[in-house]
KOLMAR-117468 format. One record per residue (C-alpha): residue number from 1; residue in three letters; x negated, y negated, z negated. Coordinates in pm, 1 decimal, decimal comma. Layout:
[site NUM ALA [X Y Z]]
...
This chain:
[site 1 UNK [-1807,7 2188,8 982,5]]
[site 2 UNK [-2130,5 2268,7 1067,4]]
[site 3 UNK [-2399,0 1929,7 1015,8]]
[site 4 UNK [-2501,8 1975,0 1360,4]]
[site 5 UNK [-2170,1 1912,5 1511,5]]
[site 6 UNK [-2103,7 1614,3 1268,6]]
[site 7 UNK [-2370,4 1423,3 1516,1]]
[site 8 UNK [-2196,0 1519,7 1865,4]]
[site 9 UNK [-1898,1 1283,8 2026,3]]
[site 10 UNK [-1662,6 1604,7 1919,2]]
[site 11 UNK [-1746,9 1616,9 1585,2]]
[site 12 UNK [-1789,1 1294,9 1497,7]]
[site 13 UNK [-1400,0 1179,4 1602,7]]
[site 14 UNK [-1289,8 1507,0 1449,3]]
[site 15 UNK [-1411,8 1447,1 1105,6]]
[site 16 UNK [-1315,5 1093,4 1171,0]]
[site 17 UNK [-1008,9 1177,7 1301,6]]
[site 18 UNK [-895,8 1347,5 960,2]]
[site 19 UNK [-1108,8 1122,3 658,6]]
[site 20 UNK [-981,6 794,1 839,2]]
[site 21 UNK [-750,0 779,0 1113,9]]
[site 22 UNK [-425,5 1004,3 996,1]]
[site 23 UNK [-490,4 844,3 637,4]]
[site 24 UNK [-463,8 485,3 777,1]]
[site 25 UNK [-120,1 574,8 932,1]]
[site 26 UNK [82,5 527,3 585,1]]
[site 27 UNK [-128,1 210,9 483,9]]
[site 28 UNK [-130,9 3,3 800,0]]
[site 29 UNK [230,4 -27,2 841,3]]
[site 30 UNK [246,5 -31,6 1185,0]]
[site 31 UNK [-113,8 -96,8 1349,9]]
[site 32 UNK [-20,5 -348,5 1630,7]]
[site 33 UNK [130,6 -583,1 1354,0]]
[site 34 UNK [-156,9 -559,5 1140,7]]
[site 35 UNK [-547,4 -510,0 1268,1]]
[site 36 UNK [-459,5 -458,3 1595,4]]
[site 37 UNK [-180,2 -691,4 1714,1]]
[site 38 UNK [-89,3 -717,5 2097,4]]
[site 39 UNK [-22,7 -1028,5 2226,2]]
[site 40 UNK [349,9 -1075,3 2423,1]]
[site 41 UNK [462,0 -1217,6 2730,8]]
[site 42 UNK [809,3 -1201,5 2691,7]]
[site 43 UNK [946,7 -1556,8 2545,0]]
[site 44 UNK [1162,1 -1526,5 2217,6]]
[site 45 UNK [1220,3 -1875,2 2041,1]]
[site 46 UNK [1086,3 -2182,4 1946,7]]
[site 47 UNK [999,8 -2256,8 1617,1]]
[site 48 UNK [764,0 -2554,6 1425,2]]
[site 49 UNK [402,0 -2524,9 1439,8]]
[site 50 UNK [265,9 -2422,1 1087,3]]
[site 51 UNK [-107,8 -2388,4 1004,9]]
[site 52 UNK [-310,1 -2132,8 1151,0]]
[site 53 UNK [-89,5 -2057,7 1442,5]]
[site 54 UNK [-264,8 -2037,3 1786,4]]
[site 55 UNK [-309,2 -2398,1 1954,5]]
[site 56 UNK [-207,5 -2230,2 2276,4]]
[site 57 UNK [122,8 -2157,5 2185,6]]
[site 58 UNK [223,1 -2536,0 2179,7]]
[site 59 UNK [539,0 -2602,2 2396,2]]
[site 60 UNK [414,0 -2952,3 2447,5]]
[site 61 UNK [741,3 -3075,6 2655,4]]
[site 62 UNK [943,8 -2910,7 2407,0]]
[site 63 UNK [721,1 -3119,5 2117,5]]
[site 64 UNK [773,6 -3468,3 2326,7]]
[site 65 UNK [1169,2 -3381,5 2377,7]]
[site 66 UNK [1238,4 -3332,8 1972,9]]
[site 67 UNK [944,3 -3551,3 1862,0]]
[site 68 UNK [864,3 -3221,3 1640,4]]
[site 69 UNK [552,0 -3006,9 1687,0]]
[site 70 UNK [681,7 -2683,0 1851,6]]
[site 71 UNK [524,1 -2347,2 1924,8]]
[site 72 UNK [651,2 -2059,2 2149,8]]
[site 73 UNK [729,4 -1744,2 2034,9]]
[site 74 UNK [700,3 -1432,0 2223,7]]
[site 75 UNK [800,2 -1037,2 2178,9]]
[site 76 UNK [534,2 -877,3 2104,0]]
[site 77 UNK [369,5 -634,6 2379,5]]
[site 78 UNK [296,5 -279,4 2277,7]]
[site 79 UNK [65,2 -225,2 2500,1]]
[site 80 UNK [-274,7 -436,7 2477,9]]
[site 81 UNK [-608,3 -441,4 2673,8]]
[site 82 UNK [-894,6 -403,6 2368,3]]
[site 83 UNK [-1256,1 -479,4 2433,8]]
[site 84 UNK [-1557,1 -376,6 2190,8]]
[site 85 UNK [-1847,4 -582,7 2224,6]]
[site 86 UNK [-2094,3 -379,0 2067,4]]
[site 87 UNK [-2458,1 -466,2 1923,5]]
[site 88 UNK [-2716,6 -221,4 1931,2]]
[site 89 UNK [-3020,6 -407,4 1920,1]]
[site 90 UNK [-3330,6 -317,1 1630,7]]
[site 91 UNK [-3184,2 -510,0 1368,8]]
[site 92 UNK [-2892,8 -272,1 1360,7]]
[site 93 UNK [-3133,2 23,8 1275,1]]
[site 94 UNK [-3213,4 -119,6 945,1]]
[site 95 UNK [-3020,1 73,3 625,6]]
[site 96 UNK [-3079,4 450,5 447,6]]
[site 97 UNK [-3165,7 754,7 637,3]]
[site 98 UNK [-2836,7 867,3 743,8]]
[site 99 UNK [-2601,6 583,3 685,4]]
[site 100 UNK [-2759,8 286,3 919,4]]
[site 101 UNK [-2616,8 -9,2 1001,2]]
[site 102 UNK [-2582,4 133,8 1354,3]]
[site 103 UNK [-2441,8 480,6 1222,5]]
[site 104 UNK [-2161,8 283,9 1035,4]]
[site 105 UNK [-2098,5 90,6 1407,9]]
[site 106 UNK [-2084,4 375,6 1592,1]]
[site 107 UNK [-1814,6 505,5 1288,0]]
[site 108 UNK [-1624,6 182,5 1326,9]]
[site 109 UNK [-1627,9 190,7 1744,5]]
[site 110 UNK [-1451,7 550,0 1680,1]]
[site 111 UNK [-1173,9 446,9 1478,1]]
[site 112 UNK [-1097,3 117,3 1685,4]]
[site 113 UNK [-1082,8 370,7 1971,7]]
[site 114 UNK [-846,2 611,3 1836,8]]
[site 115 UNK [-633,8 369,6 1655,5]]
[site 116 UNK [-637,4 176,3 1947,2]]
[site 117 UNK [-572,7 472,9 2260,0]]
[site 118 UNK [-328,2 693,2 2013,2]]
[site 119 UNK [-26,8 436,1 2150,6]]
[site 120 UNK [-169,0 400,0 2503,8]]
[site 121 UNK [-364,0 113,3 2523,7]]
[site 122 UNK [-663,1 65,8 2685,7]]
[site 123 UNK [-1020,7 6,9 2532,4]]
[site 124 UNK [-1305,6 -94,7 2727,3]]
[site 125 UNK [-1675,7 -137,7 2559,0]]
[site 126 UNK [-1971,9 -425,7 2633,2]]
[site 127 UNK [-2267,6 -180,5 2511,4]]
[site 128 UNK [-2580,2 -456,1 2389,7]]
[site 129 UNK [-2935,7 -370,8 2284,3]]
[site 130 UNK [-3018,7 -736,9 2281,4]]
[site 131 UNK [-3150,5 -791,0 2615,2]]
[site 132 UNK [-2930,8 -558,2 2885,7]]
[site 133 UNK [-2573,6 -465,7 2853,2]]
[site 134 UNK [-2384,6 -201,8 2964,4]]
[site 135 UNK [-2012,7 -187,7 3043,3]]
[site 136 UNK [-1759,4 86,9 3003,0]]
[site 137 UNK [-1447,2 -1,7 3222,9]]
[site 138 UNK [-1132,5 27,3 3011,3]]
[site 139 UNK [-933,5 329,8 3011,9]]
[site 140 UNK [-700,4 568,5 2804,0]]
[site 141 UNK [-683,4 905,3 2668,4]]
[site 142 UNK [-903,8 1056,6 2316,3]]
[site 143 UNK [-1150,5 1174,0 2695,5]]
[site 144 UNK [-1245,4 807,3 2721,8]]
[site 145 UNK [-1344,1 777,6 2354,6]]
[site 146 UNK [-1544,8 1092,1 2371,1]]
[site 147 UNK [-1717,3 885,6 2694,6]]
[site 148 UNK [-1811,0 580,6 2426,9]]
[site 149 UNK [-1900,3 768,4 2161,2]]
[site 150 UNK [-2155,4 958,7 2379,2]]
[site 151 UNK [-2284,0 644,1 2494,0]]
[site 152 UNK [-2342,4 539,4 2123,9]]
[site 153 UNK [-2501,0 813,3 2031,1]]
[site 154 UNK [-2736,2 844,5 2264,3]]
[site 155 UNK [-3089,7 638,4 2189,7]]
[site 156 UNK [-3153,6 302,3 2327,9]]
[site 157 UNK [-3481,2 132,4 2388,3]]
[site 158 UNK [-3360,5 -185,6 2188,9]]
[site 159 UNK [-3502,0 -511,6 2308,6]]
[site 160 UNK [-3795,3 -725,0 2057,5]]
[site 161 UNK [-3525,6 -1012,9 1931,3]]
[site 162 UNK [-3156,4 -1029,9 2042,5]]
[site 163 UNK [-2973,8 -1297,7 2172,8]]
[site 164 UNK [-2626,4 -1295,1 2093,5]]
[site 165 UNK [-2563,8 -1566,1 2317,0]]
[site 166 UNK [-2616,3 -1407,4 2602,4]]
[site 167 UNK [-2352,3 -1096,1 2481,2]]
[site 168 UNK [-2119,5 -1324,6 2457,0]]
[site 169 UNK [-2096,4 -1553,1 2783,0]]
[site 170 UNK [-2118,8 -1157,4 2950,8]]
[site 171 UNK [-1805,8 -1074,2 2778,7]]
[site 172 UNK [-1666,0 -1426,9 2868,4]]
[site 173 UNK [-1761,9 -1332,2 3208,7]]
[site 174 UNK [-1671,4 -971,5 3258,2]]
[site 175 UNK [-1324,2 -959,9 3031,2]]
[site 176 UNK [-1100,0 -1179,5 3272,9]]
[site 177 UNK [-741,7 -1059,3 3147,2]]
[site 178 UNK [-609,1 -1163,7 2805,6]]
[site 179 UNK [-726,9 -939,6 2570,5]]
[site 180 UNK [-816,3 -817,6 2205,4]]
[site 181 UNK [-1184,9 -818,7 2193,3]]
[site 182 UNK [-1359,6 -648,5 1860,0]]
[site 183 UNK [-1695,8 -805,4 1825,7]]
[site 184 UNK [-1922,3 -539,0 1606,1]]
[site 185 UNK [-2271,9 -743,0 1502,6]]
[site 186 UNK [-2494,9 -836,5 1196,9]]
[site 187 UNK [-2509,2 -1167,2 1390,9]]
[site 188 UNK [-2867,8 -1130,7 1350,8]]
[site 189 UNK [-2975,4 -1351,3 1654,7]]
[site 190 UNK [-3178,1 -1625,1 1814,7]]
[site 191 UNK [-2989,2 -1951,3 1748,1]]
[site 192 UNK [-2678,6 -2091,2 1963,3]]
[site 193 UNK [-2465,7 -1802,2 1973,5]]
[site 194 UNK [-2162,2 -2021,8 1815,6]]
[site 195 UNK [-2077,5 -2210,2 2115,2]]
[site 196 UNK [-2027,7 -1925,1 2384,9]]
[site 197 UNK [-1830,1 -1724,1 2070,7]]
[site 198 UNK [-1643,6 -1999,1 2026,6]]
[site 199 UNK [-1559,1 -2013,1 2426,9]]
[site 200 UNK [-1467,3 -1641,7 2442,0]]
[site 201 UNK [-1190,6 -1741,2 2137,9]]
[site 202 UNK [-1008,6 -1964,0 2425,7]]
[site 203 UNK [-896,8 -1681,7 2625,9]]
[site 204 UNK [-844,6 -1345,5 2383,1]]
[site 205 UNK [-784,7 -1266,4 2002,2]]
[site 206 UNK [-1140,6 -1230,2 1873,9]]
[site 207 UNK [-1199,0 -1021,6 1540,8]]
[site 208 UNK [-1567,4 -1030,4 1442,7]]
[site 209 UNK [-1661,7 -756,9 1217,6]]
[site 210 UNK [-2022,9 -806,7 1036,7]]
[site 211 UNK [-2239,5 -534,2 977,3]]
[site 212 UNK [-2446,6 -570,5 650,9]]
[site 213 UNK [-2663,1 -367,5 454,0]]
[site 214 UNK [-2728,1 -475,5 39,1]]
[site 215 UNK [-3092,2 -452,0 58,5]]
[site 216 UNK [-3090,0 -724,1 318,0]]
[site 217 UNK [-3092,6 -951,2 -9,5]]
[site 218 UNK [-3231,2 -782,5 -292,0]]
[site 219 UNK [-3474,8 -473,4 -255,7]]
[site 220 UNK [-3610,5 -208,7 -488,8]]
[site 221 UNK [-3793,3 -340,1 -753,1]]
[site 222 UNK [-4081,4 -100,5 -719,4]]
[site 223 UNK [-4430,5 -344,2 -686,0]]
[site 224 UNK [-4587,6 -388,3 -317,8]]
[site 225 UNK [-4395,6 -254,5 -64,1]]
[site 226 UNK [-4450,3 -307,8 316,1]]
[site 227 UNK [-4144,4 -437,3 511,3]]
[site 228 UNK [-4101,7 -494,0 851,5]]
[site 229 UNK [-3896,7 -739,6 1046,9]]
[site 230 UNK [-3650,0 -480,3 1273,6]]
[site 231 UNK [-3629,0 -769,2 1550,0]]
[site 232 UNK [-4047,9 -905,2 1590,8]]
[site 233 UNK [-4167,1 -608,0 1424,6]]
[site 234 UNK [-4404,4 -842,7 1189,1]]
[site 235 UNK [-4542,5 -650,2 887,9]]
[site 236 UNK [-4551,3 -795,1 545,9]]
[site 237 UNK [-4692,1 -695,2 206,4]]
[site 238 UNK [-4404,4 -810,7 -67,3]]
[site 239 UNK [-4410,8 -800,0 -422,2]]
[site 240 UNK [-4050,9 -656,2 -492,1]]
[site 241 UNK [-4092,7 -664,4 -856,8]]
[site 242 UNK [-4186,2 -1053,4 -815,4]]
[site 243 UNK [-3901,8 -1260,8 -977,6]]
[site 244 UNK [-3941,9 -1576,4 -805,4]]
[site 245 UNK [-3954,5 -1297,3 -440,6]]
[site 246 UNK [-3667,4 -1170,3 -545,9]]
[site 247 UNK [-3499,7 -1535,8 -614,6]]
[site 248 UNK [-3639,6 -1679,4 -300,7]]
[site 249 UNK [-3497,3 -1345,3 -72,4]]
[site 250 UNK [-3130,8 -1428,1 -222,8]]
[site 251 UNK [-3106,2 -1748,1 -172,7]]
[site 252 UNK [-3224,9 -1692,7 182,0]]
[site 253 UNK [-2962,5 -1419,0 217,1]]
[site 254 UNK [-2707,1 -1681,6 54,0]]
[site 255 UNK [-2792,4 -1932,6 326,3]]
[site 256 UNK [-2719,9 -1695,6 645,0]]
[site 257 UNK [-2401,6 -1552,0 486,8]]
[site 258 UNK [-2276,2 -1937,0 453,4]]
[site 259 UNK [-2384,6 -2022,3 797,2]]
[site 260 UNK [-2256,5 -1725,6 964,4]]
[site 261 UNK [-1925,0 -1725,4 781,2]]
[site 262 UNK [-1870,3 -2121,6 904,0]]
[site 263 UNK [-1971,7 -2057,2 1248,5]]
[site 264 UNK [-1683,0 -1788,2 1281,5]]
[site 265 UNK [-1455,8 -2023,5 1076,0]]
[site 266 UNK [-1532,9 -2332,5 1316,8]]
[site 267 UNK [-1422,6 -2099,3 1601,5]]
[site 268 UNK [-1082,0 -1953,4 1383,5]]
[site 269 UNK [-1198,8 -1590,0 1428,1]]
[site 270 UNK [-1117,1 -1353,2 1151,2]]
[site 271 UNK [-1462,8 -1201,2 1002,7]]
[site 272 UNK [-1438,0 -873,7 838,9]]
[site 273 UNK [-1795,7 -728,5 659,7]]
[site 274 UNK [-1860,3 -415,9 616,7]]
[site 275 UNK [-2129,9 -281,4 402,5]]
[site 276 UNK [-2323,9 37,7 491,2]]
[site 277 UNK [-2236,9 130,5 115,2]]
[site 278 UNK [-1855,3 109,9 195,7]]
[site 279 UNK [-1589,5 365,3 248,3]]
[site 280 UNK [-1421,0 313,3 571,6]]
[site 281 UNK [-1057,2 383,7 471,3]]
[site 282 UNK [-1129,6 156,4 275,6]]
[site 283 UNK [-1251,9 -119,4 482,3]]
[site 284 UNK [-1018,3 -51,3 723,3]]
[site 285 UNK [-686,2 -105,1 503,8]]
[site 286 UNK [-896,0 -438,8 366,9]]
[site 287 UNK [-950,9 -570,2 728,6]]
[site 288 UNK [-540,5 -507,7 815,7]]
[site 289 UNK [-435,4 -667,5 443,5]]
[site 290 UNK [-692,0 -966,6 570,6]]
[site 291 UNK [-535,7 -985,2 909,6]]
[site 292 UNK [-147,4 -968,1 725,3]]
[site 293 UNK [-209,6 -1212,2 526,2]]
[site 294 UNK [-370,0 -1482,3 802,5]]
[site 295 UNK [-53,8 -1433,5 996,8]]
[site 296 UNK [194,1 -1483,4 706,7]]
C-alpha cells in the first residue's frame, strides 16, 4: 500500500482491518463476552453475590426474603450502545516521529470501532483537546467509522493544560442511555478528575485504557538535552546522563502510575495500558484475557 494512503481514514482501517481486526477473531472468543460485553435486560436467575460483581445488580427484596446476598442475572444483549471518550489534548503528542501517543489512539479508536460496528452496534465518540469537545452522535455501518477516523486525523489546536474533569461530567451529561463507554487518556490532567470518573461508573461499564510512552520515565542518556512540558510548554535544560536525574524522573513516574492506577481501582474500572512500543494484537488479546479473567 502506498505510505500516503496508510495516513487517510481508508487506509488506515484497511491495514488495520487485516494486521488486527480479522486476527483478533480466533483469540477473542466471542468479543461481546470478552472486551466488549453488552449489558442485558432480559432477567435470567438469581444467584449469590460474589466479589467483583456489579453493586447494581443486587435484588435487595430478594436478599431480605432469603437473608442471603442475591444478585440478578440477565441474558446478555447483543446489541450495545459504545461511547469513546477520546483525549486529544498536547500531552498526547508526546512519543517518536511516527508512532505518538496520539497515533497509537487514533489506532486503538479504529479497532474499538470495527470490532464494535462489525455485529451492529452503535459507537458514538466525545472528541477532547482539553478545553472543547466535540461529539459524534452514535451510529452504525464501517461509513460511520470512516466519519471518526477523519475526525482524528485531522489537526486540532489542543488547549495549554487539560482538564479531564471537565471530559468527564460532559460524557456524564451527554451519554444518557446505559452504555459501554471506552475512555482513551494518559490521564495527564489538572487534579480532581477521580470524582466525576467515578460518577460516570454509576450509570455505564467504563474501560479506561492509558496511553503511555517509556521515555515518560527514563530518557536517553545522551548529556543536556532540552525538554519541554507538552501541556505548559515550559522549557528545561536536563542532564539525562545525571544519575541522581535519572533516579529522581522514575520515582516521579512511579508515583503517578500508583496514583492513577488507585484512582481507577477506587472507582472499579478496568485499566488497560498501552505503550506506544506495543503491538496492538497484542494489546488487544491482553485487554480481553484482563477483562475474562475480572468476570470469572
Amino acid at each position: 500500500m502506498d505510505p500516503v494512503d496508510l495516513l487517510t481514514p481508508e487506509g488506515m482501517l484497511r491495514r488495520l482491518d487485516w494486521q488486527v481486526v480479522r486476527r483478533l477473531d480466533g483469540r477473542l472468543q466471542g468479543d461481546h463476552r470478552t472486551l466488549l460485553r453488552g449489558e442485558g435486560t432480559d432477567f435470567l436467575d438469581l444467584r449469590a453475590y460474589e466479589w467483583g460483581d456489579d453493586v447494581r445488580h443486587i435484588d435487595w427484596n430478594a436478599t431480605a426474603r432469603m437473608d442471603q446476598l442475591l444478585v440478578r442475572d440477565f441474558m446478555e444483549d447483543r446489541e450495545l450502545t459504545a461511547w469513546l471518550v477520546i483525549d486529544r489534548s498536547r500531552s498526547m503528542t508526546f512519543g517518536p516521529a511516527g508512532r505518538t501517543k496520539e497515533h497509537v489512539l487514533c489506532e486503538l479508536a479504529a479497532v474499538f470501532g470495527q470490532l464494535l460496528v462489525r455485529n451492529g452496534n452503535r459507537v458514538g465518540a466525545i472528541i477532547f483537546d482539553g478545553e472543547r469537545h466535540w461529539v459524534l452522535p452514535p451510529r452504525q455501518g464501517r461509513n460511520h467509522v470512516l466519519v471518526l477516523m477523519h475526525h482524528l486525523l485531522r489537526p486540532v489546536d489542543a488547549a495549554a493544560s487539560t482538564d479531564l474533569a471537565k471530559l468527564f461530567r460532559t460524557a456524564e451529561r451527554l451519554v444518557r442511555r446505559r452504555s459501554l463507554v471506552v475512555v482513551i487518556t494518559d490521564f495527564v490532567s489538572e487534579p480532581g478528575w477521580e470524582r466525576p470518573l467515578l460518577r460516570l461508573t454509576r450509570r455505564h461499564e467504563v474501560v479506561a485504557v492509558r496511553m503511555v510512552d517509556p521515555r515518560e520515565r527514563e530518557l536517553p542518556s545522551t548529556g543536556l538535552l532540552y525538554v519541554q512540558d507538552a501541556e505548559s510548554g515550559e522549557v528545561l535544560l536536563v542532564d539525562s546522563s545525571d544519575p541522581e536525574f535519572r533516579r529522581r524522573l522514575h520515582a516521579l513516574a512511579d508515583d503517578r502510575d500508583d496514583t492513577i492506577r488507585q484512582s481507577v481501582a477506587r472507582a472499579r474500572i478496568d485499566l488497560h495500558v498501552v505503550s506506544t512500543e506495543d503491538d496492538l494484537l497484542s494489546a488487544f488479546a491482553r485487554m480481553a484475557a484482563s477483562r475474562r479473567q475480572r468476570r470469572r
